[in-house]
Each structure stands twice: as C-alpha cells, then as structure tokens.
C-alpha positions in Angstrom: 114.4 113.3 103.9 114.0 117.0 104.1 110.0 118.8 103.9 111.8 121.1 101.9 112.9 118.8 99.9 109.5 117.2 99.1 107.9 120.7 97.4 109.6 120.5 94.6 108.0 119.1 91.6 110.3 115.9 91.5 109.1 115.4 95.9 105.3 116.3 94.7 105.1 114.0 91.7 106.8 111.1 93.4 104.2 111.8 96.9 101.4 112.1 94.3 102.2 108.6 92.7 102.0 107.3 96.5 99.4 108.7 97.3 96.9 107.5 94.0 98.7 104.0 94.4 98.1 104.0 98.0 93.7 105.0 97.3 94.2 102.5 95.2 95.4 99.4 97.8 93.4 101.0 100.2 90.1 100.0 98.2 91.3 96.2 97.8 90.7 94.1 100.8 93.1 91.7 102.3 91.6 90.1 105.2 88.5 90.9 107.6 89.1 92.9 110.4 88.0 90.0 113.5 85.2 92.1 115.9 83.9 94.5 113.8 81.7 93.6 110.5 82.4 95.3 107.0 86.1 96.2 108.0 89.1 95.1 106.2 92.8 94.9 106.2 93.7 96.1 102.7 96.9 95.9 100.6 97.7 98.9 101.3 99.0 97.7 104.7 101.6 95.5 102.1 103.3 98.6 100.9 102.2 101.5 103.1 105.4 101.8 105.4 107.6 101.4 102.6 107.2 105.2 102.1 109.4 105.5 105.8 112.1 104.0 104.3 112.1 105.9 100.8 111.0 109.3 102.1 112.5 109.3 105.4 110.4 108.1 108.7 108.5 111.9 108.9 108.0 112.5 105.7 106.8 108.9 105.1 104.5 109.1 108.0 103.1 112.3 107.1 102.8 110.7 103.3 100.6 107.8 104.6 98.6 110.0 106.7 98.0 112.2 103.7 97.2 109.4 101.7 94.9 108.1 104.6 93.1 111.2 105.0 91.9 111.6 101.4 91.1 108.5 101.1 88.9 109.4 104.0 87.4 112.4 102.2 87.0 110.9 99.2 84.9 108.0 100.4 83.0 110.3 102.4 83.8 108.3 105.8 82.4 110.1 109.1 85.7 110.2 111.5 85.0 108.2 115.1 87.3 106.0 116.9 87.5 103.2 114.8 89.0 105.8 112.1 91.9 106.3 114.6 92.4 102.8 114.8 92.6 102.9 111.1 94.4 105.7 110.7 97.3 105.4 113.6 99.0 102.1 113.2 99.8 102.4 109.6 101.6 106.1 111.0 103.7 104.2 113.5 104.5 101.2 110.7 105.7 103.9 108.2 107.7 105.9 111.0 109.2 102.5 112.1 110.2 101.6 108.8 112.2 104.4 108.2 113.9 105.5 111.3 117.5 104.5 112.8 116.6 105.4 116.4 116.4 101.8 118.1 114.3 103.9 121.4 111.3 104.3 119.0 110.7 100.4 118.3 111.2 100.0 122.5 109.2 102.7 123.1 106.1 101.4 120.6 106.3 98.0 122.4 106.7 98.7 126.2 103.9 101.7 125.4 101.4 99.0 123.6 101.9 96.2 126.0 101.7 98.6 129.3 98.3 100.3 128.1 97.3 96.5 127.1 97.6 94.8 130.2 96.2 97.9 132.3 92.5 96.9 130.7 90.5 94.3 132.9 90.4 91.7 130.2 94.2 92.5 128.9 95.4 91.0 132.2 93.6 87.4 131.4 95.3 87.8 128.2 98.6 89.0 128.8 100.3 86.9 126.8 98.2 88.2 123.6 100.8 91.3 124.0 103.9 89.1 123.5 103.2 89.5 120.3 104.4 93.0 120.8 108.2 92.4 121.8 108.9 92.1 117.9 109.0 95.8 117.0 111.7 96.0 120.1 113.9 92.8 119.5 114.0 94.1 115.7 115.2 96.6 117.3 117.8 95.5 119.5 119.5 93.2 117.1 122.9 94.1 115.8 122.5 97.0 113.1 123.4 94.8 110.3 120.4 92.8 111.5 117.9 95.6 112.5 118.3 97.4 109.6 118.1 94.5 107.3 114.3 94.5 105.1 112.8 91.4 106.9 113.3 92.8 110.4 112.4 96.4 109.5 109.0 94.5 107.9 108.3 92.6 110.5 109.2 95.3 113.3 107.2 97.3 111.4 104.0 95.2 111.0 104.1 94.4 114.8 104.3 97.8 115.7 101.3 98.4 113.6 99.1 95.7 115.5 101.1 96.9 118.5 99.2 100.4 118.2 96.0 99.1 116.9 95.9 96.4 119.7 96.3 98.7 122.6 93.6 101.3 121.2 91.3 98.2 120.3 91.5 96.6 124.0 90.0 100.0 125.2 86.9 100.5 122.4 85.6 97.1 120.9 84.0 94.6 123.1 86.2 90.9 122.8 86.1 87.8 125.4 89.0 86.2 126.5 88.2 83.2 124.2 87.9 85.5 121.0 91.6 86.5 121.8 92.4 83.1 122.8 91.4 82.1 119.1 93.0 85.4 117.3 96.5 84.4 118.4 97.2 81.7 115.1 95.4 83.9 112.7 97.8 87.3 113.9 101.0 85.4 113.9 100.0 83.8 109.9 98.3 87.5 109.5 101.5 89.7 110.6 104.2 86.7 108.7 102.2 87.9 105.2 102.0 91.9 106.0 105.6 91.2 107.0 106.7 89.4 103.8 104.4 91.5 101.5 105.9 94.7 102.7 109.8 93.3 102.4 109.0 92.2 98.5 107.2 95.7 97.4 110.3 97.5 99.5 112.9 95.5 97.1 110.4 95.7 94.1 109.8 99.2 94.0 113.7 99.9 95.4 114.4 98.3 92.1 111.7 99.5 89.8 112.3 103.6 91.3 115.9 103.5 90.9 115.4 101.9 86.9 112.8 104.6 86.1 114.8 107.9 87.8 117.6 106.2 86.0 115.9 106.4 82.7 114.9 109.9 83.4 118.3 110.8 84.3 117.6 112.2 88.0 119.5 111.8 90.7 117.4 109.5 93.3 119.2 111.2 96.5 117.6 114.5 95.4 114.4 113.7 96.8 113.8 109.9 97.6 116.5 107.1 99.6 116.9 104.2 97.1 119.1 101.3 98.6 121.7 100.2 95.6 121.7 96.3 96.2 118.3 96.0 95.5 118.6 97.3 92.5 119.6 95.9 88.8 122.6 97.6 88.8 123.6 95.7 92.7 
C-alpha cells in the first residue's frame, strides 16, 4: 500500500480503528515476560502484524509503531532499552507479515542468530537460536507455501522473538539454565502467537471485506483483503 494512499479519510479511519484496537490489546496481558518482573506479552502480539499484510509491510510497520508509540505516551512510560525491546520486534513481525521479498525473513534470522551467538553466554546456548531458522525456512518454502497464513504467522512470530532475543542476550542478565528451561515455554509460547495471529488475519479478512462491502467501498482503494477468506470465497 501507498502513504499516499493512507491520508485519505477512508486510509485515516481504517489506521485510527487499528490503532484504538491495538491500545486496546496492548493493555490485556497474555503471558509474563521470563527475566524481568511486571512485563507482559499482550494480545496485541495476536493481531499486531496482521496490519503488514492489510496495509502493506511499510505501512503496516509504521501503523504498529504508531500505535506503539501512543500507547507509550498515553501511559506515560519513560523510553529505555527495554522499550526498544518492546517496541522493535512487533516492527519486524508486521514488516514480515506483509512483504513478498524472501531476503528479509533470511536476513532477520542469520542477523538474530549471528548477534546471538557472538555474546559469551549465547555460545553455551547456541542452540536456543535454532529457534530462529523459522522466519527463514517460511521463507524459503515454495510461494504457495510461504505465502500461505500459518507460515506467514509463524515466520512472523519467530522473527519477532528473533529480534527481541538478540537485543535481550545483550541487556538482561540470564544463566545458561534459565535458557535451558525457556526452550518448552517459547516453542508452546510462539505455536499460540502463531495460531492467534493466523485466526484474527482470516477473521478480520472476513469481517473488513463484509463491512466495506456494506458500505459500498472498494477494499483495494486503501487496504489488501484476500477473497478466500472471505464469505463471499
């Protein structure tokens, strides 16, 4: 999708909806964040890169970052390095979502697993950064494959952790153990974000197309819906 074609009032209104459903998520929590107290993964990492796909992976990113950012404001949250870590991954996830370019998802993984295993304690755990290889097998695959919802979602919520994971190795304290333990709670963790962000993608696919339809607009004006997940498909 075009900038251009996001500043008009169709673009603003559908990005405004985002971004009040997105404050929204981002204020119900999911799971704790492991190594730091009071933090949370919060539904908003379920439907967050789903604006890649509908807005395009630049716009979308720049959507969630918006969103991000007032959310930010608006709970009056002083910016340090742990709002990076926030604030980055779910960038990458959206941009991932969206985009065609297979170099990106290779690029996100080799990047992550490099700057993981250059830390002291990321070369006991190499294999933690395995984990990583998802965003570039999705990929890889055969485009009927790698551009199918369940490997975009789960390309997408590996590249997330891929990002995170390489900036948290470098500014919270873990043990080898701690990471050791972490390895069945991110792979029943990511499986969730993966399938939560595949059903909102088809639901609000489907819900989108139905309401534009009602209003009589033409969806390819300003947002991407994908006909067979639609009512009509």
């Amino acid at each position: 999708m075009e900038f251009k074609k996001l500043f008009t009032k169709k673009g603003v209104l559908f990005l405004g909806l985002f971004a009040l459903l997105s404050l929204v998520g981002m204020n119900i929590n999911f799971s704790a964040l492991v190594g730091k107290e009071n933090q949370f993964f919060t539904l908003f990492q379920l439907f967050g890169p789903t604006a890649g796909m509908f807005l395009g992976p630049v716009v979308g990113a720049a959507s969630v970052l918006i969103a991000q950012l007032s959310n930010f404001f608006i709970a009056g949250t002083q910016f340090s390095m742990l709002s990076l870590l926030r604030i980055l991954p779910m960038l990458f996830a959206a941009y991932y979502f969206g985009t065609k370019r297979k170099s990106f998802g290779i690029a996100v993984s080799l990047i992550a697993i490099a700057a993981f295993i250059a830390h002291p304690l990321g070369k006991q755990v190499w294999y933690f950064s395995l984990f990583w290889t998802v965003p570039l097998i999705a990929a890889v695959l055969p485009k009927k494959y790698s551009e199918g919802v369940m490997a975009k979602s789960l390309g997408s919520t590996f590249a997330a952790h891929a990002v995170g994971g390489a900036i948290w190795i470098w500014s919270v304290p873990m043990t080898v153990e701690a990471y050791i333990a972490l390895i069945p709670v991110v792979l029943v963790e990511r499986l969730l974000f993966a399938s939560g962000i595949a059903v909102s993608y088809v639901t609000l696919n489907a819900v989108l197309d139905k309401a534009l339809e009602k209003m009589k607009v033409k969806a390819e004006s300003f947002v991407e819906i994908r006909k067979k997940f639609t009512f009509r498909a």
